[in-house]
C-alpha positions in Angstrom: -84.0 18.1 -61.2 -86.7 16.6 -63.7 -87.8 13.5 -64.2 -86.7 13.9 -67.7 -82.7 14.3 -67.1 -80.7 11.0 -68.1 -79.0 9.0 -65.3 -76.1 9.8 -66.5 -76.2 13.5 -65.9 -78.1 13.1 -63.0 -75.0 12.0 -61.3 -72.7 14.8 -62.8 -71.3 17.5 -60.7 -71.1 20.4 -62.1 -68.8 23.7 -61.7 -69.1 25.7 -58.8 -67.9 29.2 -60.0 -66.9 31.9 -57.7 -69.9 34.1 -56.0 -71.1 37.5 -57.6 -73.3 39.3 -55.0 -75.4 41.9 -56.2 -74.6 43.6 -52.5 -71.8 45.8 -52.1 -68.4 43.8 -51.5 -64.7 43.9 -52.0 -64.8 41.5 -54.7 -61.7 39.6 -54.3 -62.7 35.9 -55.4 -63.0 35.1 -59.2 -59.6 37.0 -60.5 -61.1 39.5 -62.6 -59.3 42.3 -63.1 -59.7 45.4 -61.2 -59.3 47.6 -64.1 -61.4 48.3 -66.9 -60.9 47.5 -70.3 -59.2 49.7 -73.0 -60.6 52.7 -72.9 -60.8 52.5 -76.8 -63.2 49.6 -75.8 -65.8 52.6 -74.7 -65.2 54.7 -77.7 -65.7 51.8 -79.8 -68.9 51.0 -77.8 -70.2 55.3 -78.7 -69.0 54.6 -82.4 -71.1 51.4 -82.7 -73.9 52.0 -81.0 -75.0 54.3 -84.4 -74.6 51.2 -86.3 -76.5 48.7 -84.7 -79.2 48.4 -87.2 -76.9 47.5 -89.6 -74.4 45.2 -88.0 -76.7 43.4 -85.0 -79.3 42.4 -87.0 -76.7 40.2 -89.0 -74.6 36.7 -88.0 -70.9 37.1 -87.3 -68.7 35.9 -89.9 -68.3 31.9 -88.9 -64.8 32.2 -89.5 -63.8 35.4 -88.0 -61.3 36.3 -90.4 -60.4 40.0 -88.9 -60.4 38.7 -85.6 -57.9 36.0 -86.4 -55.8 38.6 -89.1 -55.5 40.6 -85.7 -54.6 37.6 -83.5 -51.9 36.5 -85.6 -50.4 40.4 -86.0 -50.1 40.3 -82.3 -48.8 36.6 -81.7 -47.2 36.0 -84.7 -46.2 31.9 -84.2 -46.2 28.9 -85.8 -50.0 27.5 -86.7 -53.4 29.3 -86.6 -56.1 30.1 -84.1 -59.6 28.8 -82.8 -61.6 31.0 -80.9 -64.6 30.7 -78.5 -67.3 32.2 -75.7 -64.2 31.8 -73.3 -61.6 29.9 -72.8 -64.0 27.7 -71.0 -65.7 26.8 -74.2 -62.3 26.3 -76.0 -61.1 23.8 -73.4 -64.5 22.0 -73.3 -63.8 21.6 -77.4 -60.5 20.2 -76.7 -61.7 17.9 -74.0 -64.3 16.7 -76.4 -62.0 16.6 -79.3 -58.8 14.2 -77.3 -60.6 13.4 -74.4 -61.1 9.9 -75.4 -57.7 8.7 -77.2 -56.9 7.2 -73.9 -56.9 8.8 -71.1 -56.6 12.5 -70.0 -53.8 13.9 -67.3 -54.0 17.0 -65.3 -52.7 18.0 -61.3 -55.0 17.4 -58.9 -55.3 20.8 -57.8 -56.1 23.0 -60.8 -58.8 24.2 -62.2 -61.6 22.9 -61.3 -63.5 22.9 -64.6 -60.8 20.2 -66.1 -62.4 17.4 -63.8 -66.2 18.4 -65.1 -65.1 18.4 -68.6 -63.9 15.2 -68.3 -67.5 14.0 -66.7 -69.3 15.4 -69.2 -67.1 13.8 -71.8 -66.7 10.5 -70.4 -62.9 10.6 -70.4 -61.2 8.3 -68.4 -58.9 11.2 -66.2 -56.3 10.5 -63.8 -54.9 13.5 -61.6 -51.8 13.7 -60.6 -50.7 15.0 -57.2 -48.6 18.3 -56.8 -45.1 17.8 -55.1 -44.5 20.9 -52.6 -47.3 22.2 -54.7 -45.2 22.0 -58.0 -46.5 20.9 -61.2 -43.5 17.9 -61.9 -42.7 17.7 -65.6 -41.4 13.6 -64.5 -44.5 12.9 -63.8 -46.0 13.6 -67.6 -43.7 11.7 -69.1 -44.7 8.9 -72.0 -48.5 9.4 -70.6 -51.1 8.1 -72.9 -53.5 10.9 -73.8 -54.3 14.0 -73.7 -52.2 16.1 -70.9 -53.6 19.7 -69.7 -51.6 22.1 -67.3 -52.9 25.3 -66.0 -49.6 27.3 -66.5 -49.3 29.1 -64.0 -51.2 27.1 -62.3 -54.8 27.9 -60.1 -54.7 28.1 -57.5 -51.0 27.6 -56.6 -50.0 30.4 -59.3 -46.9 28.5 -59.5 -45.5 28.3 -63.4 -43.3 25.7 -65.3 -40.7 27.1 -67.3 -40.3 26.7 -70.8 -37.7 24.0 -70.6 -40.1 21.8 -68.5 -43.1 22.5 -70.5 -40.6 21.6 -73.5 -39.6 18.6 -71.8 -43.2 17.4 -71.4 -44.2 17.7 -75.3 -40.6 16.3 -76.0 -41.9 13.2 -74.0 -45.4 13.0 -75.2 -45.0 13.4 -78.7 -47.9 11.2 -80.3 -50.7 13.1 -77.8 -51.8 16.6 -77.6 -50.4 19.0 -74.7 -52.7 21.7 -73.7 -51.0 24.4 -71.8 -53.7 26.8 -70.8 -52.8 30.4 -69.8 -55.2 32.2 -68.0 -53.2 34.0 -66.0 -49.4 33.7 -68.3 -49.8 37.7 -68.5 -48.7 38.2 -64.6 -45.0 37.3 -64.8 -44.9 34.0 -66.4 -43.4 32.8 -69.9 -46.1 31.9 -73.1 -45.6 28.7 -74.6 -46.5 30.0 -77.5 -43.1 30.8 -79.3 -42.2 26.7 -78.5 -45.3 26.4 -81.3 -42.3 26.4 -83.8 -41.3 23.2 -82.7 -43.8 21.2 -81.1 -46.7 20.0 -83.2 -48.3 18.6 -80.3 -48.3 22.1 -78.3 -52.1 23.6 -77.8 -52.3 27.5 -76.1 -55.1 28.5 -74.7 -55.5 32.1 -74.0 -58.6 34.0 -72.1 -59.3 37.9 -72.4 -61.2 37.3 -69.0 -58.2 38.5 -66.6 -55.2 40.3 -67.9 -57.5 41.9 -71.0 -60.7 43.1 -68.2 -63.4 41.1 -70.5 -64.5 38.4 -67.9 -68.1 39.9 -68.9 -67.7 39.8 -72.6 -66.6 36.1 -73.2 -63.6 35.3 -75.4 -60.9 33.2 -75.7 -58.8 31.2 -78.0 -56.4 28.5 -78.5 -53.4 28.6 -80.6 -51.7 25.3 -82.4 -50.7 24.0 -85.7 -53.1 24.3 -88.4 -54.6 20.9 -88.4 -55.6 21.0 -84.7 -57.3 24.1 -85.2 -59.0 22.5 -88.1 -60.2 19.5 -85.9 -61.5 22.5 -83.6 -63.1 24.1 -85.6 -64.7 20.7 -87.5 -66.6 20.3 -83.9 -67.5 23.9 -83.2 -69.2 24.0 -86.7 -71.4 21.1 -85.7 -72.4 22.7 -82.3 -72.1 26.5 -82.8 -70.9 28.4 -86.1 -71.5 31.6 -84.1 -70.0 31.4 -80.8 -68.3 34.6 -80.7 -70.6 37.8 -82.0 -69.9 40.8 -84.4 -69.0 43.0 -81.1 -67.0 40.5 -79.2 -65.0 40.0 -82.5 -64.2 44.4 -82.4 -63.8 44.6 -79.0 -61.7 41.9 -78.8 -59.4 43.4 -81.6 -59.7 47.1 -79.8 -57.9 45.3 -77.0 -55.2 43.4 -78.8 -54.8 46.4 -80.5 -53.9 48.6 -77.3 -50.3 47.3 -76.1 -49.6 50.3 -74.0 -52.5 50.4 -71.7 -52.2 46.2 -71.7 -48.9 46.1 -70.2 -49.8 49.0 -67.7 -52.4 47.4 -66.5 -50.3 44.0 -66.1 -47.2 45.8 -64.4 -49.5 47.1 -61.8 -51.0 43.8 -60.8 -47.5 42.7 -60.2 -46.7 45.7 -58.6 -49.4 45.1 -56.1 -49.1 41.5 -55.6 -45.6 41.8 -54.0 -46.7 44.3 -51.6 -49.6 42.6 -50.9 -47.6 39.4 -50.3 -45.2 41.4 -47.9 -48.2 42.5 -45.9 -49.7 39.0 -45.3 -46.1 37.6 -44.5 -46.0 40.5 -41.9 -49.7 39.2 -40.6 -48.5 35.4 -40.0 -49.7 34.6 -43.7 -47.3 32.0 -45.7 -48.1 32.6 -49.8 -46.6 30.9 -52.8 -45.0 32.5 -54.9 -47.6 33.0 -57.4 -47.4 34.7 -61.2 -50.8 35.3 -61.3 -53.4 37.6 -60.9 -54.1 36.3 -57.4 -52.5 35.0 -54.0 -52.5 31.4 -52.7 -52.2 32.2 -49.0 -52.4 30.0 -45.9 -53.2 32.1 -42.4 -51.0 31.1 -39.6 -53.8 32.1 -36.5 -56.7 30.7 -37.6 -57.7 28.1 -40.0 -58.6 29.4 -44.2 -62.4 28.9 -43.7 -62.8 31.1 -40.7 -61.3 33.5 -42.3 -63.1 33.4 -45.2 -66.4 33.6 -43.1 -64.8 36.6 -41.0 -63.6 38.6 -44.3 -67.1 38.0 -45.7 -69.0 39.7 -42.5 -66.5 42.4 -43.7 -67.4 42.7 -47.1 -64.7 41.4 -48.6 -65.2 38.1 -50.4 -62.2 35.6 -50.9 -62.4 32.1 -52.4 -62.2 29.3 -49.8 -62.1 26.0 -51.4 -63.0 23.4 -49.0 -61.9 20.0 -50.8 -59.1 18.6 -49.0 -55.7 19.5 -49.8 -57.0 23.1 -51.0 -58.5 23.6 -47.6 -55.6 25.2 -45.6 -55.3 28.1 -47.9 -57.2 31.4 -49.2 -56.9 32.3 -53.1 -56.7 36.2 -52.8 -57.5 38.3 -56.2 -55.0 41.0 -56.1 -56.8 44.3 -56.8 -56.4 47.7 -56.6 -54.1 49.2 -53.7 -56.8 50.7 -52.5 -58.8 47.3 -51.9 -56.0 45.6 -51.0 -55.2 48.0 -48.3 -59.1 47.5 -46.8 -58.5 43.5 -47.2 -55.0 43.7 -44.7 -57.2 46.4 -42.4 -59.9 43.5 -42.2 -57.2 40.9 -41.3 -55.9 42.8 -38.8 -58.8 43.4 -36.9 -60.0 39.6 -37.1 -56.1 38.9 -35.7 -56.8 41.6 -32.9 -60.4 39.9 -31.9 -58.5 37.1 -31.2 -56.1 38.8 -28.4 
């Protein structure tokens, strides 16, 4: 680093995302889908590339007013939406936003952005340890700032129902509660329709997984009106334009496909129970995730030599190596056909071990 860098962010450590190798692998480590978009993402693409001259050249609407019409025709609740480059960028705006009205809450296994937002941020955070790996609604109860749950959670994939999510902002009423849903689409239950009740409630949705738009960039958070008006005071002050004229139709191309959507969901789920069969066959425990991915622990040989044996394979997993996330694999479910190579794999490392 340069000279130039403050102190302060000299001593920040940052992110480590998931590796994208430009070599051929079985890419089964940063829980993108394994699908592509809509295809009426590609005919919009043909249609618009005639128009470029006259739409590129000029800035998105700030407020993206046919994105958000569209958005609020497909989750019709209680409130109003911000949107963002990600739901990364949305939860950095909310850490910046509550961060420091006390402190800020989230389990100690999650997502491992929450604990870099809160660096960058200067919020004073406290994790709080998973039980069994469970997310315990006693333990957010009369907390003192902003609270943020992965629901379900990474990497566990384990969800909170909507009475224990309802318990939580019942208990926290004078702080915000940020449920974020990366991954709600898999077999889990939105928060969103508990919107009607809670003013406290935040949603934060990504297009990255369930939607096949990791590449694009767009996510958004849904609450009542005033929070998205704090949101949006900040994001104003930063970065009118965070999410471009094409973003904004592709996005609304996607919302607007429901069919192809929930196909594309049902067969993740599909392939996550067989997948979970398979390793429980091979000696693998897994939780019982609603997510896009598997949270697996080998019962041979310990998580990081298999994630070294699978990656002299071809086949990249994510191998966390912070303790307490150390004993397990997360496993990106993806299509049969790569799951199928990923159990072939395992099985010959198990057999190189007779």
């Amino acid at each position: 680093m340069s000279r130039f860098l403050h102190a302060r962010w000299q001593r920040l450590v940052p992110y480590v995302p998931g590796e994208q190798p430009t070599e051929k692998y079985i890419k089964l480590n940063t829980n993108e889908s394994p699908y592509p978009p809509s295809p009426r993402v590609a005919r919009l693409l043909r249609e618009e590339a005639d128009r470029l001259s006259d739409t590129q050249r000029l800035y998105p609407d700030p407020d993206a007013g046919e994105l958000r019409a569209a958005l609020k025709k497909a989750y019709p609740v209680k409130g109003d939406f911000f949107i963002g480059n990600g739901s990364d960028e949305v939860l950095a705006t909310l850490f910046m936003a509550y961060g420091q009205n006390g402190r800020v809450y989230y389990p100690a296994i999650s997502y491992g952005f929450y604990s870099v937002y809160a660096d960058v941020y200067d919020c004073d955070a406290v994790e709080i340890p998973l039980k069994d790996l469970h997310v315990c609604p006693e333990d957010y109860q009369n907390n003192d700032g902003l609270i943020v749950i992965a629901n379900p959670n990474a990497p566990t994939g384990l969800a909170l129902t909507l009475d224990e999510i309802a318990a939580i902002l019942s208990a926290n009423p004078d702080h915000p509660v940020v449920i974020d849903e990366a991954y709600v689409d898999f077999g889990a239950h939105s928060a969103l329709p508990l919107l009607e009740k809670y003013e406290n409630l935040i949603v934060v949705q990504t297009f990255s997984k369930s939607r096949s738009l990791a590449g694009l960039r767009f996510g958004f958070a849904a609450a009542r009106t005033e929070i998205t008006e704090d949101l949006n005071r900040l994001q104003f002050a930063r970065n009118p334009y965070s999410v471009g004229r094409l973003t904004a139709k592709i996005a609304i191309a996607c919302l607007e496909d429901i069919a192809y959507f929930a196909d594309c969901c049902a067969k993740i789920q599909n392939t996550r129970k067989e997948t979970k069969d398979a390793l429980t066959q091979r000696g693998f425990s897994c939780t019982d995730s609603l997510a896009n991915f598997l949270w697996a622990r080998p019962g041979d040989l310990p998580a990081a030599a298999y994630f070294e044996k699978l990656r002299e394979k071809k086949i990249l997993v994510r191998f966390f190596p912070k303790d307490g996330w150390n004993d397990r694999l997360r496993i990106t479910i993806g299509t049969p056909e790569q799951m199928r190579a990923l159990l072939q794999a395992i099985e010959a490392i198990q057999k190189e071990q007779v």
